[in-house]
C-alpha positions as CSV (number, residue, x, y, z in Angstrom):
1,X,-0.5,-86.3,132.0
2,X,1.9,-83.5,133.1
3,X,5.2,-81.2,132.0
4,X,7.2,-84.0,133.4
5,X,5.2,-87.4,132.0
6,X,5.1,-85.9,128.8
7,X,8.7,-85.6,128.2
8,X,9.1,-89.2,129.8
9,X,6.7,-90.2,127.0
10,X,8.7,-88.7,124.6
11,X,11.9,-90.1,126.0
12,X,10.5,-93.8,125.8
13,X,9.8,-93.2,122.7
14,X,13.3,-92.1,121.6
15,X,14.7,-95.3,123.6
16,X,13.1,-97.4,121.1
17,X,14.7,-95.9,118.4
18,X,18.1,-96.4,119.9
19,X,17.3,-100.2,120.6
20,X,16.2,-100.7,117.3
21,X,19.3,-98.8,115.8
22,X,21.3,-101.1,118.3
23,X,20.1,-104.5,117.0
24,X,20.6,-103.2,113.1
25,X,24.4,-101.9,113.3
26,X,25.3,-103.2,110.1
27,X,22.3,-102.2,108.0
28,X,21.6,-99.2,106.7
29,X,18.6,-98.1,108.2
30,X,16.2,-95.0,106.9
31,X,15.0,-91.9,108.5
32,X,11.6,-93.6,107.7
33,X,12.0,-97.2,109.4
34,X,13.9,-95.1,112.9
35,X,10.9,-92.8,112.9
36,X,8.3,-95.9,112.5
37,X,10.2,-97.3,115.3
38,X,9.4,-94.4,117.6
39,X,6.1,-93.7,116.5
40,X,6.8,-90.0,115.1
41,X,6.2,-87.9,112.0
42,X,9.1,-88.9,109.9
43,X,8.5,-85.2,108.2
44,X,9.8,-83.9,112.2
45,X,11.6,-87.1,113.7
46,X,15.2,-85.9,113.0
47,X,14.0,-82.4,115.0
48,X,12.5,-84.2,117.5
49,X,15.7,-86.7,117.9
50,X,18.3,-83.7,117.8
51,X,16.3,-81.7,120.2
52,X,16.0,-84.6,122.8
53,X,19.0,-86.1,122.0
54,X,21.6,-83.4,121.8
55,X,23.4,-85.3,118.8
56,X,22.4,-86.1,114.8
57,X,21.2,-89.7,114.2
58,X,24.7,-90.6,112.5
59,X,26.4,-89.1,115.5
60,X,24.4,-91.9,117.8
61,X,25.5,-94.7,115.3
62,X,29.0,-93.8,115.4
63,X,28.8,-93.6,119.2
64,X,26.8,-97.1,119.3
65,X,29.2,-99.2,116.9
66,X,32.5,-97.4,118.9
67,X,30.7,-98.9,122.1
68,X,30.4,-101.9,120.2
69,X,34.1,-101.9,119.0
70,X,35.5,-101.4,122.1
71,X,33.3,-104.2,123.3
72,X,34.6,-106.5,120.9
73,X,38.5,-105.3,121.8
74,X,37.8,-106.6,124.9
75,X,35.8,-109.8,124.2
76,X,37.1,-111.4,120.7
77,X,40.3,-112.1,118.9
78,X,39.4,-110.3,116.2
79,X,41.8,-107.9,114.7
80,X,42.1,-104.7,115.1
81,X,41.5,-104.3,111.6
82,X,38.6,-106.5,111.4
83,X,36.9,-104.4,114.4
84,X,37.8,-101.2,112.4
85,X,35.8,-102.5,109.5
86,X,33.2,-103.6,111.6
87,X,32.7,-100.0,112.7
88,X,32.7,-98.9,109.8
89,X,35.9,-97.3,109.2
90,X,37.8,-97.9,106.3
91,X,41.1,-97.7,108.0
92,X,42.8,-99.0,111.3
93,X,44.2,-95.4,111.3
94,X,40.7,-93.8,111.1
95,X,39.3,-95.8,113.1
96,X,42.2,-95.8,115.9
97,X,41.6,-91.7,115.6
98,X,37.7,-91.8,116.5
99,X,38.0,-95.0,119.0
100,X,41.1,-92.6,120.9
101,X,38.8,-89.2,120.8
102,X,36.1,-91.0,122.4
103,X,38.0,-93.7,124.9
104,X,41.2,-91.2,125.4
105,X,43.3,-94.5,124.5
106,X,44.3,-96.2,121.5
107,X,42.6,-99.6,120.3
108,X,45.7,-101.7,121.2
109,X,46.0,-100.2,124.5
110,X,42.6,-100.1,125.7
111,X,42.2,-104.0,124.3
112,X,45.8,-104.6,126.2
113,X,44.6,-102.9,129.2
114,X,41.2,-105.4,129.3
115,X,39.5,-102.9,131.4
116,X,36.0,-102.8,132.2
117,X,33.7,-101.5,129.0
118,X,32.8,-97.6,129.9
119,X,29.5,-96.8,130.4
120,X,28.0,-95.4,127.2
121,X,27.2,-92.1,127.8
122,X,25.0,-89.5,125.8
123,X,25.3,-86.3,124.2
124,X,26.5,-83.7,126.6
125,X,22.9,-81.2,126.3
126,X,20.5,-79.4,128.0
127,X,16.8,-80.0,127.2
128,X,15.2,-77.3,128.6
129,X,16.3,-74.6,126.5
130,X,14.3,-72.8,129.1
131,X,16.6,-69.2,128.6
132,X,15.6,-68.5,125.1
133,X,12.0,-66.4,124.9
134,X,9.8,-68.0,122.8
135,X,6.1,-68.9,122.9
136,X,4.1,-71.0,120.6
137,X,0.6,-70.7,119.5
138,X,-2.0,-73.2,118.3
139,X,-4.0,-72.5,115.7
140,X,-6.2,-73.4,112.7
141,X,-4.4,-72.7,109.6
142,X,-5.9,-72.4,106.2
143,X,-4.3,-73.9,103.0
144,X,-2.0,-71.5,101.1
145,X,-1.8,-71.6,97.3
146,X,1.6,-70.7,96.3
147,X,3.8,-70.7,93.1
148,X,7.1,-72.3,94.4
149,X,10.8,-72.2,92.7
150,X,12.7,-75.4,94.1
151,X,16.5,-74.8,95.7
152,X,18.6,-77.5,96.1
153,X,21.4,-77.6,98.6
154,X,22.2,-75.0,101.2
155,X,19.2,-73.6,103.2
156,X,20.9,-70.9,104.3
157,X,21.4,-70.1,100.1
158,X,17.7,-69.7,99.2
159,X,17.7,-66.4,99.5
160,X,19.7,-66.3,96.1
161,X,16.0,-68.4,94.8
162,X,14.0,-66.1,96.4
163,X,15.7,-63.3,94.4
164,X,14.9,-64.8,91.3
165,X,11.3,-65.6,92.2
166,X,10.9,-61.8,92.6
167,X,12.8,-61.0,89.3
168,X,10.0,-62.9,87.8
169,X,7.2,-61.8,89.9
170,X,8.1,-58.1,90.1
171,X,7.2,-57.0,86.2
172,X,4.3,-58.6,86.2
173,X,3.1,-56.6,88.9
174,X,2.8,-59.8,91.3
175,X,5.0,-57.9,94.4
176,X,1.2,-56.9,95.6
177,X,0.6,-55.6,99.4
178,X,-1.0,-58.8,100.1
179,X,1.6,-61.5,98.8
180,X,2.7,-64.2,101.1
181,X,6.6,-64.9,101.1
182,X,7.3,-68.6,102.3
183,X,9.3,-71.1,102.5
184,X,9.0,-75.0,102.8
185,X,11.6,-77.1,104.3
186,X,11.5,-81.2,103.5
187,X,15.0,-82.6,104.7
188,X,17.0,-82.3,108.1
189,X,20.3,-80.1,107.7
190,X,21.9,-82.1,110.5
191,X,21.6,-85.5,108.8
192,X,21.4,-84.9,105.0
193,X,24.0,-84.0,102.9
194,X,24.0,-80.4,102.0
195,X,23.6,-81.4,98.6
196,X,20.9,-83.6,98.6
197,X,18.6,-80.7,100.7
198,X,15.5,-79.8,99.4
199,X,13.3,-76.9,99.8
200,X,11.0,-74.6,98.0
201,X,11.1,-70.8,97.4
202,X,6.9,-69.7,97.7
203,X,5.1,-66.6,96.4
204,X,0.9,-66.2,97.2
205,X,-0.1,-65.2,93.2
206,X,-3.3,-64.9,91.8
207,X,-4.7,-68.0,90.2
208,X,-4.3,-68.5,86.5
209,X,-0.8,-66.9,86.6
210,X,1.0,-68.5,83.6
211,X,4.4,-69.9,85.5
212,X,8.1,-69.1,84.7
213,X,10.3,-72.0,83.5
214,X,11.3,-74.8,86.5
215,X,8.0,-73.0,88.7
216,X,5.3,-75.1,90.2
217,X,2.2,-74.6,92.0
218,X,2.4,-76.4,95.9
219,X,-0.9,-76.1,97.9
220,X,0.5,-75.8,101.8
221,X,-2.0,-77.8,103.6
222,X,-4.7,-76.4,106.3
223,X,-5.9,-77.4,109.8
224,X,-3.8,-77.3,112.8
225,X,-0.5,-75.9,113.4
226,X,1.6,-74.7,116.1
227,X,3.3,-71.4,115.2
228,X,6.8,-69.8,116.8
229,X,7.4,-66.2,115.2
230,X,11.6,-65.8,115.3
231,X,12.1,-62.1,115.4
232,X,16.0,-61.7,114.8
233,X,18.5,-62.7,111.5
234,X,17.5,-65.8,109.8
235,X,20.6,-67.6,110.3
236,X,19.3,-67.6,114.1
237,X,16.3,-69.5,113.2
238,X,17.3,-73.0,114.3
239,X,17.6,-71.4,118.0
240,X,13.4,-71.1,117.8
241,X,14.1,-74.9,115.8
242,X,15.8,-76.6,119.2
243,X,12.9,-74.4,121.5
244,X,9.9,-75.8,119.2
245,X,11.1,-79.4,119.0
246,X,13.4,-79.7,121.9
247,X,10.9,-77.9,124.8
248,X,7.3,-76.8,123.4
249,X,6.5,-80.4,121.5
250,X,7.2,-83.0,124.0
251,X,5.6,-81.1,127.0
252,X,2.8,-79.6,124.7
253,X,0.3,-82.8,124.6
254,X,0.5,-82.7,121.1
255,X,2.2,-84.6,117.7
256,X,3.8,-83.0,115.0
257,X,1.7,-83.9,111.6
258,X,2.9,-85.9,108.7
259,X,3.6,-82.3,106.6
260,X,6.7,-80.6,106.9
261,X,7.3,-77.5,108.3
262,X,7.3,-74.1,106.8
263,X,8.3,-70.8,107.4
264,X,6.2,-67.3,106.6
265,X,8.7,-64.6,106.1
266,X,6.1,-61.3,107.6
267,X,7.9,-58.8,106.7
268,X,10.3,-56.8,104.5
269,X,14.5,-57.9,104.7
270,X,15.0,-55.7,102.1
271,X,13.4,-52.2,104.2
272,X,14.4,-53.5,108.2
273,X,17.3,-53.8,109.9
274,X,18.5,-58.1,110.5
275,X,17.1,-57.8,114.5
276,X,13.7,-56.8,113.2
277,X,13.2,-59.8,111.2
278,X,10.1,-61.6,111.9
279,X,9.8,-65.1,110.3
280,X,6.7,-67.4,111.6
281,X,7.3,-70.8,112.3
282,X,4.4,-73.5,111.4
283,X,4.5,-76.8,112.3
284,X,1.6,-78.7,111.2
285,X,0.2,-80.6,114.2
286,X,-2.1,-84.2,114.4
Protein backbone atom coordinates (compact mmCIF):
# COMPACT_ATOMS: atom_id res chain seq x y z
CA UNK A 1 0.00 0.00 0.00
CA UNK A 2 1.53 3.40 -0.74
CA UNK A 3 1.55 7.46 0.35
CA UNK A 4 -1.27 7.77 -1.93
CA UNK A 5 -3.57 4.42 -1.08
CA UNK A 6 -3.17 5.11 2.41
CA UNK A 7 -4.75 8.47 2.48
CA UNK A 8 -7.52 7.00 0.10
CA UNK A 9 -8.00 4.49 2.90
CA UNK A 10 -8.32 7.02 5.22
CA UNK A 11 -10.65 9.08 3.15
CA UNK A 12 -13.12 6.05 2.70
CA UNK A 13 -13.15 5.72 5.91
CA UNK A 14 -14.17 9.33 6.71
CA UNK A 15 -16.92 8.97 3.80
CA UNK A 16 -18.71 6.63 5.96
CA UNK A 17 -18.91 8.76 8.71
CA UNK A 18 -20.46 11.48 6.63
CA UNK A 19 -23.08 8.89 5.24
CA UNK A 20 -23.95 7.75 8.48
CA UNK A 21 -24.19 11.43 9.82
CA UNK A 22 -26.37 12.00 6.64
CA UNK A 23 -29.00 9.37 7.37
CA UNK A 24 -29.18 10.47 11.25
CA UNK A 25 -29.85 14.41 10.83
CA UNK A 26 -32.23 14.64 13.44
CA UNK A 27 -30.53 12.61 16.18
CA UNK A 28 -28.00 13.46 18.25
CA UNK A 29 -25.26 11.38 17.46
CA UNK A 30 -21.95 10.81 19.72
CA UNK A 31 -18.29 11.22 19.05
CA UNK A 32 -18.38 7.43 20.01
CA UNK A 33 -21.15 6.00 17.43
CA UNK A 34 -19.30 8.66 14.33
CA UNK A 35 -15.97 7.10 15.26
CA UNK A 36 -17.47 3.34 15.39
CA UNK A 37 -18.75 4.25 12.01
CA UNK A 38 -15.29 4.94 10.58
CA UNK A 39 -13.54 2.44 12.31
CA UNK A 40 -11.15 4.91 14.43
CA UNK A 41 -9.90 5.43 17.96
CA UNK A 42 -12.66 7.54 19.32
CA UNK A 43 -9.73 8.83 21.82
CA UNK A 44 -8.13 10.59 18.07
CA UNK A 45 -11.30 10.47 15.64
CA UNK A 46 -12.14 14.22 16.05
CA UNK A 47 -8.08 14.91 15.10
CA UNK A 48 -8.25 12.61 12.50
CA UNK A 49 -11.73 14.16 11.12
CA UNK A 50 -10.46 17.88 11.49
CA UNK A 51 -7.18 17.07 9.90
CA UNK A 52 -8.77 15.35 6.87
CA UNK A 53 -11.66 17.24 6.77
CA UNK A 54 -10.72 20.89 7.21
CA UNK A 55 -13.93 21.51 9.43
CA UNK A 56 -15.18 20.41 13.20
CA UNK A 57 -17.77 17.62 13.15
CA UNK A 58 -20.61 20.24 14.07
CA UNK A 59 -19.35 22.43 11.27
CA UNK A 60 -20.21 19.19 8.77
CA UNK A 61 -23.77 18.86 10.39
CA UNK A 62 -24.57 22.36 9.93
CA UNK A 63 -23.26 22.19 6.35
CA UNK A 64 -25.32 18.77 5.76
CA UNK A 65 -28.80 19.87 7.25
CA UNK A 66 -28.33 23.55 5.28
CA UNK A 67 -27.86 21.24 2.09
CA UNK A 68 -30.85 19.53 3.31
CA UNK A 69 -32.85 22.79 3.88
CA UNK A 70 -32.23 24.16 0.77
CA UNK A 71 -33.22 20.89 -0.70
CA UNK A 72 -36.42 20.96 0.93
CA UNK A 73 -36.98 24.83 -0.21
CA UNK A 74 -36.95 23.58 -3.41
CA UNK A 75 -38.85 20.24 -3.12
CA UNK A 76 -41.78 20.73 -0.33
CA UNK A 77 -44.35 23.20 0.77
CA UNK A 78 -43.17 23.34 3.88
CA UNK A 79 -42.65 26.61 5.55
CA UNK A 80 -39.92 28.42 5.84
CA UNK A 81 -40.25 28.22 9.36
CA UNK A 82 -40.84 24.63 9.50
CA UNK A 83 -37.49 24.02 7.29
CA UNK A 84 -35.75 26.43 9.85
CA UNK A 85 -36.70 24.14 12.59
CA UNK A 86 -35.85 21.28 10.79
CA UNK A 87 -32.26 22.63 10.56
CA UNK A 88 -32.13 23.24 13.65
CA UNK A 89 -32.42 26.81 14.12
CA UNK A 90 -34.59 28.22 16.47
CA UNK A 91 -35.52 31.15 14.34
CA UNK A 92 -36.54 31.91 10.66
CA UNK A 93 -34.10 34.92 11.24
CA UNK A 94 -31.17 32.62 12.34
CA UNK A 95 -31.75 30.43 10.18
CA UNK A 96 -32.30 32.88 6.99
CA UNK A 97 -28.64 34.39 8.34
CA UNK A 98 -26.68 30.93 7.99
CA UNK A 99 -28.84 29.59 4.88
CA UNK A 100 -27.81 33.40 3.11
CA UNK A 101 -23.81 33.03 4.32
CA UNK A 102 -23.63 29.82 2.74
CA UNK A 103 -26.15 30.01 -0.56
CA UNK A 104 -25.49 34.08 -0.91
CA UNK A 105 -29.41 34.29 -1.16
CA UNK A 106 -32.07 34.36 1.21
CA UNK A 107 -34.53 31.25 1.87
CA UNK A 108 -37.50 32.89 0.04
CA UNK A 109 -35.43 33.85 -2.82
CA UNK A 110 -33.47 30.97 -3.43
CA UNK A 111 -36.93 28.73 -2.90
CA UNK A 112 -38.64 31.50 -5.43
CA UNK A 113 -35.79 31.19 -7.72
CA UNK A 114 -36.30 26.98 -7.90
CA UNK A 115 -32.86 26.74 -9.13
CA UNK A 116 -30.92 23.75 -9.35
CA UNK A 117 -29.59 22.46 -5.63
CA UNK A 118 -25.69 23.52 -5.47
CA UNK A 119 -23.35 20.99 -5.24
CA UNK A 120 -22.34 20.47 -1.64
CA UNK A 121 -19.01 21.41 -1.32
CA UNK A 122 -16.33 20.73 1.44
CA UNK A 123 -14.14 22.63 3.68
CA UNK A 124 -11.92 24.88 1.76
CA UNK A 125 -8.20 22.96 3.15
CA UNK A 126 -5.10 21.72 2.27
CA UNK A 127 -4.09 18.21 3.44
CA UNK A 128 -0.70 18.11 3.01
CA UNK A 129 0.49 20.48 5.49
CA UNK A 130 3.65 19.58 3.64
CA UNK A 131 5.48 23.32 4.64
CA UNK A 132 5.59 22.83 8.29
CA UNK A 133 9.00 20.80 9.52
CA UNK A 134 8.05 18.13 11.50
CA UNK A 135 9.04 14.45 11.73
CA UNK A 136 7.63 11.68 13.77
CA UNK A 137 9.27 8.82 15.44
CA UNK A 138 7.99 5.39 16.41
CA UNK A 139 8.82 4.01 19.35
CA UNK A 140 8.32 1.74 22.37
CA UNK A 141 7.22 3.71 25.27
CA UNK A 142 7.26 2.60 28.83
CA UNK A 143 4.37 3.37 31.32
CA UNK A 144 4.84 6.62 33.34
CA UNK A 145 3.63 6.76 36.91
CA UNK A 146 2.54 10.24 37.58
CA UNK A 147 0.69 12.18 40.33
CA UNK A 148 -1.92 14.21 38.24
CA UNK A 149 -4.03 17.58 39.39
CA UNK A 150 -7.19 17.61 37.03
CA UNK A 151 -7.99 21.17 35.05
CA UNK A 152 -11.23 21.66 33.74
CA UNK A 153 -11.93 23.97 30.93
CA UNK A 154 -9.36 25.91 28.82
CA UNK A 155 -6.32 23.98 27.62
CA UNK A 156 -4.52 26.78 26.95
CA UNK A 157 -5.14 27.67 31.08
CA UNK A 158 -3.42 24.67 32.62
CA UNK A 159 -0.54 26.26 33.04
CA UNK A 160 -2.24 28.18 36.07
CA UNK A 161 -2.69 23.91 37.40
CA UNK A 162 0.65 23.22 36.69
CA UNK A 163 1.73 26.13 39.02
CA UNK A 164 -0.09 24.80 41.75
CA UNK A 165 1.25 21.22 41.21
CA UNK A 166 4.71 22.74 41.76
CA UNK A 167 3.54 24.85 44.85
CA UNK A 168 2.95 21.52 46.27
CA UNK A 169 5.69 19.59 44.93
CA UNK A 170 8.46 22.22 45.38
CA UNK A 171 8.76 22.05 49.54
CA UNK A 172 8.74 18.65 49.63
CA UNK A 173 11.74 18.55 47.66
CA UNK A 174 9.80 16.64 44.68
CA UNK A 175 11.16 19.47 41.78
CA UNK A 176 14.15 16.63 41.39
CA UNK A 177 16.57 16.70 38.16
CA UNK A 178 14.81 13.67 37.04
CA UNK A 179 10.98 14.63 37.23
CA UNK A 180 8.80 14.28 34.30
CA UNK A 181 6.39 17.27 33.54
CA UNK A 182 3.25 16.10 31.48
CA UNK A 183 0.27 16.56 30.41
CA UNK A 184 -2.77 14.37 29.26
CA UNK A 185 -5.41 15.62 26.96
CA UNK A 186 -9.03 13.49 26.84
CA UNK A 187 -11.49 15.82 24.85
CA UNK A 188 -11.32 17.71 21.33
CA UNK A 189 -11.07 21.66 21.74
CA UNK A 190 -12.77 22.02 18.34
CA UNK A 191 -15.93 20.12 19.25
CA UNK A 192 -16.35 20.36 23.08
CA UNK A 193 -17.34 23.11 24.88
CA UNK A 194 -14.55 24.83 26.60
CA UNK A 195 -16.16 24.08 29.68
CA UNK A 196 -16.74 20.59 29.56
CA UNK A 197 -12.64 20.01 28.61
CA UNK A 198 -10.84 17.81 30.47
CA UNK A 199 -7.20 17.30 31.11
CA UNK A 200 -4.72 16.46 33.70
CA UNK A 201 -1.68 18.36 35.15
CA UNK A 202 1.31 15.32 35.65
CA UNK A 203 4.41 15.29 37.93
CA UNK A 204 6.91 11.75 37.91
CA UNK A 205 7.17 11.45 42.07
CA UNK A 206 8.52 8.91 43.97
CA UNK A 207 6.14 6.13 45.08
CA UNK A 208 4.49 6.31 48.46
CA UNK A 209 4.27 10.16 48.15
CA UNK A 210 1.22 11.02 50.38
CA UNK A 211 -1.00 13.32 47.80
CA UNK A 212 -2.29 16.92 48.15
CA UNK A 213 -6.08 17.42 48.35
CA UNK A 214 -8.11 16.82 44.70
CA UNK A 215 -4.43 14.77 43.43
CA UNK A 216 -4.57 11.43 41.94
CA UNK A 217 -2.20 8.93 40.82
CA UNK A 218 -2.77 8.06 36.60
CA UNK A 219 -0.38 5.35 35.28
CA UNK A 220 0.22 6.59 31.36
CA UNK A 221 0.16 3.41 29.51
CA UNK A 222 3.30 1.73 27.64
CA UNK A 223 4.04 0.05 24.23
CA UNK A 224 3.92 1.89 20.99
CA UNK A 225 3.71 5.47 20.30
CA UNK A 226 4.44 7.84 17.63
CA UNK A 227 6.24 10.95 18.97
CA UNK A 228 6.39 14.71 17.33
CA UNK A 229 8.71 17.03 19.55
CA UNK A 230 7.10 20.90 18.87
CA UNK A 231 10.02 23.12 19.58
CA UNK A 232 8.36 26.82 19.71
CA UNK A 233 5.47 28.57 22.25
CA UNK A 234 2.84 26.18 23.36
CA UNK A 235 0.08 27.97 21.95
CA UNK A 236 1.71 26.76 18.55
CA UNK A 237 1.16 23.24 19.42
CA UNK A 238 -1.89 22.41 17.41
CA UNK A 239 0.30 23.34 14.15
CA UNK A 240 2.47 19.86 15.03
CA UNK A 241 -1.62 18.59 15.99
CA UNK A 242 -2.94 19.23 12.13
CA UNK A 243 0.90 17.68 10.86
CA UNK A 244 0.52 14.50 13.19
CA UNK A 245 -3.18 13.72 12.40
CA UNK A 246 -3.67 15.50 9.15
CA UNK A 247 -0.21 14.20 7.15
CA UNK A 248 2.05 11.62 9.34
CA UNK A 249 -1.17 9.21 10.37
CA UNK A 250 -3.00 8.41 7.30
CA UNK A 251 0.16 7.90 5.09
CA UNK A 252 2.13 6.24 8.04
CA UNK A 253 0.53 2.48 7.84
CA UNK A 254 -0.41 2.77 11.16
CA UNK A 255 -3.66 3.44 13.76
CA UNK A 256 -3.82 5.65 16.52
CA UNK A 257 -4.54 3.46 19.88
CA UNK A 258 -7.55 3.68 22.08
CA UNK A 259 -5.42 6.09 24.82
CA UNK A 260 -5.40 9.57 24.44
CA UNK A 261 -2.60 11.63 23.63
CA UNK A 262 -0.21 13.32 25.91
CA UNK A 263 2.27 15.73 25.93
CA UNK A 264 5.97 15.64 27.73
CA UNK A 265 7.01 19.21 28.44
CA UNK A 266 11.35 18.47 28.12
CA UNK A 267 12.42 21.31 29.30
CA UNK A 268 12.39 24.47 31.56
CA UNK A 269 9.57 27.55 30.43
CA UNK A 270 10.50 29.15 33.36
CA UNK A 271 14.71 29.39 32.35
CA UNK A 272 14.25 29.49 28.10
CA UNK A 273 13.09 31.85 25.91
CA UNK A 274 9.10 30.82 24.26
CA UNK A 275 11.01 29.68 20.69
CA UNK A 276 13.12 27.22 22.67
CA UNK A 277 10.32 25.34 23.99
CA UNK A 278 10.43 21.75 23.34
CA UNK A 279 7.15 19.76 24.19
CA UNK A 280 6.99 15.95 22.80
CA UNK A 281 4.04 14.79 21.31
CA UNK A 282 2.92 10.99 22.01
CA UNK A 283 0.36 9.41 20.35
CA UNK A 284 -0.18 5.95 21.45
CA UNK A 285 -0.33 3.72 18.38
CA UNK A 286 -2.26 0.00 17.71
Amino acid sequence: MNRSSTFDHYSTRIEKVIAFMSSRLDQPLTLAQLAQAGHFSPFHFHRVYHGLMGETIASTQRRLRLHRAANDLLTSEHSIAQIAGRAGYGSVAAFTRAFGATYACAPAAFRKRRAALPALSRAAFDPTLESLMYSAEITTLAPIRTVALPHAGDYQAIGNTFHALYAWAGPRGLMRQDTRCLGIYYDSPADTPQEQLRSDACLTVPGGTELGDGMRWVEIAGGRHAVVVHTGPYNELHRAYDWLFCQWLPASFEEAGDAPVYEEYLNDPSSLPPAEWKTAICLPLK
